[in-house]
C-alpha positions as CSV (number, residue, x, y, z in Angstrom):
1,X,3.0,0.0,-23.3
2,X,1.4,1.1,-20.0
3,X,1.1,4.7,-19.4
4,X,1.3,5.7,-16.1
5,X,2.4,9.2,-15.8
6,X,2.9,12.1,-18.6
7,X,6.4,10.8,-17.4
8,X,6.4,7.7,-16.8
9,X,5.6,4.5,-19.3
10,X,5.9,0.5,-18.6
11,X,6.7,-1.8,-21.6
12,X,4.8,-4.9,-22.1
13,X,8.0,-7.1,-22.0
14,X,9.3,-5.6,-18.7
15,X,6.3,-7.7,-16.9
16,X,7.0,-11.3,-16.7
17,X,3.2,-12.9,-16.7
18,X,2.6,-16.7,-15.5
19,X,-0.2,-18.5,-15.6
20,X,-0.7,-21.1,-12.2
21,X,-3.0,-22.8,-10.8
22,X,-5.9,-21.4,-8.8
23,X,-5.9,-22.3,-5.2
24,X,-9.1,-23.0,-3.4
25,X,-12.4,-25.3,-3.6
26,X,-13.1,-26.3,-7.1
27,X,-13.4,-30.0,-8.0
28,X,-12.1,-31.2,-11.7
29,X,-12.0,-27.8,-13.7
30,X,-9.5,-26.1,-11.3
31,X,-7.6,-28.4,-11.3
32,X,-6.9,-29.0,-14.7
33,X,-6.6,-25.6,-15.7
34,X,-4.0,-22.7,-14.5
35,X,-6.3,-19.5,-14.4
36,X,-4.9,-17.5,-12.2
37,X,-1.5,-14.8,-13.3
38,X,1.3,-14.3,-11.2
39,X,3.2,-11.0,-12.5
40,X,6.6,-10.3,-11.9
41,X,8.3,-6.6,-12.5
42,X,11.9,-6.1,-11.9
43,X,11.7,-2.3,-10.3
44,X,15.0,-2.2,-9.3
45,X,16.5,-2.8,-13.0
46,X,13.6,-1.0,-14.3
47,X,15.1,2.7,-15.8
48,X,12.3,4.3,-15.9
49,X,11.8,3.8,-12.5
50,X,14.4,6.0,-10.1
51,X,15.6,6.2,-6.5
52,X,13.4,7.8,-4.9
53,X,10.0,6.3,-6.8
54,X,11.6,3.3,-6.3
55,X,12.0,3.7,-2.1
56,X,8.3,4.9,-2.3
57,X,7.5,1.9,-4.7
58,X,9.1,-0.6,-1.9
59,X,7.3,0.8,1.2
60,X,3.6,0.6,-1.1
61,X,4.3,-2.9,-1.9
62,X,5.5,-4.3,1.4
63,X,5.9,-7.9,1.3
64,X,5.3,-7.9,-2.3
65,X,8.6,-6.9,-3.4
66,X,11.6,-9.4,-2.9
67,X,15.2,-8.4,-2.1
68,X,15.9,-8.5,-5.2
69,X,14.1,-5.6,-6.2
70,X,11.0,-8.3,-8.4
71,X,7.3,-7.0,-7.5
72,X,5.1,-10.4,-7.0
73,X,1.3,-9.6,-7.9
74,X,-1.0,-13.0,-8.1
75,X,-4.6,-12.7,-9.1
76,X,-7.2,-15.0,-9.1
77,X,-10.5,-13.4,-8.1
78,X,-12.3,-15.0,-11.4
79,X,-12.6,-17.6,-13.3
80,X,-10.9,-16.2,-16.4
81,X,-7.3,-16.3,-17.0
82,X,-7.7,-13.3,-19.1
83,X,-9.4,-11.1,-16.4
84,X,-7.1,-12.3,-14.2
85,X,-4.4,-10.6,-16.0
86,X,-5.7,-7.8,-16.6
87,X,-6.5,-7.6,-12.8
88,X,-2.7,-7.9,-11.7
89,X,-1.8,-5.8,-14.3
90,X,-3.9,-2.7,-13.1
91,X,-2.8,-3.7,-9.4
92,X,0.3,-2.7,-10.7
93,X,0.0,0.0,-12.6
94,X,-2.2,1.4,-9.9
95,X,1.1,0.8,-7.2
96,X,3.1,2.4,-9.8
97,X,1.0,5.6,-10.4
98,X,0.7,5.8,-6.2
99,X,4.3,5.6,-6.5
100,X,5.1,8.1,-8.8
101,X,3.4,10.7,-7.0
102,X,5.7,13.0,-4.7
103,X,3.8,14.0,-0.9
104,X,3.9,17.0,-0.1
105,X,6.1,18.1,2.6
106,X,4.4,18.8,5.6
107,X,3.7,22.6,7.1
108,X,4.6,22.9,10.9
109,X,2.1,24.7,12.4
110,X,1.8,25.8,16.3
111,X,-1.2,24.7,18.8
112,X,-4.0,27.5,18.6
113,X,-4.5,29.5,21.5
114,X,-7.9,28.1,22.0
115,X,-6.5,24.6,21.9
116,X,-3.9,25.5,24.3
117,X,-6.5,26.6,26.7
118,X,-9.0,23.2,26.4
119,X,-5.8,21.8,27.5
120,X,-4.6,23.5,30.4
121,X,-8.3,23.2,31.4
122,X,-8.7,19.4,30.3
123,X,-5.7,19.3,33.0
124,X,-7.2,21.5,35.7
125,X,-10.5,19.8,35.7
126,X,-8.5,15.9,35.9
127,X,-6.0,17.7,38.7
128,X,-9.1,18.7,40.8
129,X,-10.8,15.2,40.7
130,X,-7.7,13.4,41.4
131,X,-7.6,15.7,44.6
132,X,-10.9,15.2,45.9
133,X,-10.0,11.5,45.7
134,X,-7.2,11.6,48.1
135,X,-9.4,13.5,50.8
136,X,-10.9,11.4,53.3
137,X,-13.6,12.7,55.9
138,X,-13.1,11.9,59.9
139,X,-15.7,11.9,62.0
């Protein structure tokens, strides 16, 4: 059981975990042995996931998350299959508790006065230089 929020808890069995084989330079060992995890979490079937944390969910995980609703994680930073998994596992327990947090609604606020006036006189000073450009001296 993964805790995530005071609200919020994953069990074991809802992660699917598969053990592949590493890509990447190696020689013998790596390829005989299948240390790094691919996880696999259904959020879309999940029910302790809902609507909206599972909208926020899909636009954290980007192309990690299928049409289907299935979240692919794949680790394999180390040599260890076992730190592996728990790697993948805390990626996605860490997308899940960013997930799970609601943003605040943002405050509209209106332009200070004194921002207003480095502006207007941003705009002045780039009015008058354009000005003197187009002026030409006759002799």
């Amino acid at each position: 059981m993964f805790t995530i929020s005071n609200t919020l808890k994953i069990d074991e069995s809802d992660i699917d975990i598969r053990f592949i084989r590493s890509p990447g330079p190696g020689g013998q060992h790596v390829n005989k042995v299948e240390s790094a995890v691919q996880i696999r979490f259904n959020a879309l079937e999940n029910n302790a996931i809902n609507e909206a944390m599972y909208k926020r969910l899909k636009i954290i995980s980007g192309q990690r998350m299928t049409s289907e609703g299935i979240i692919i994680l794949t680790a394999n930073s180390t040599r260890s299959q076992i730190r592996n998994r728990d790697e993948a596992i805390q990626r996605l327990v860490d997308m899940l508790k960013e997930a799970s947090i609601i943003p605040k609604a943002r405050k509209k606020t209106k332009p200070t006065l004194a921002s207003k006036t480095r502006r207007l006189e941003s705009k002045k000073k780039k009015g008058t230089i354009k000005k003197l450009r187009g002026q030409k001296i006759v002799d």
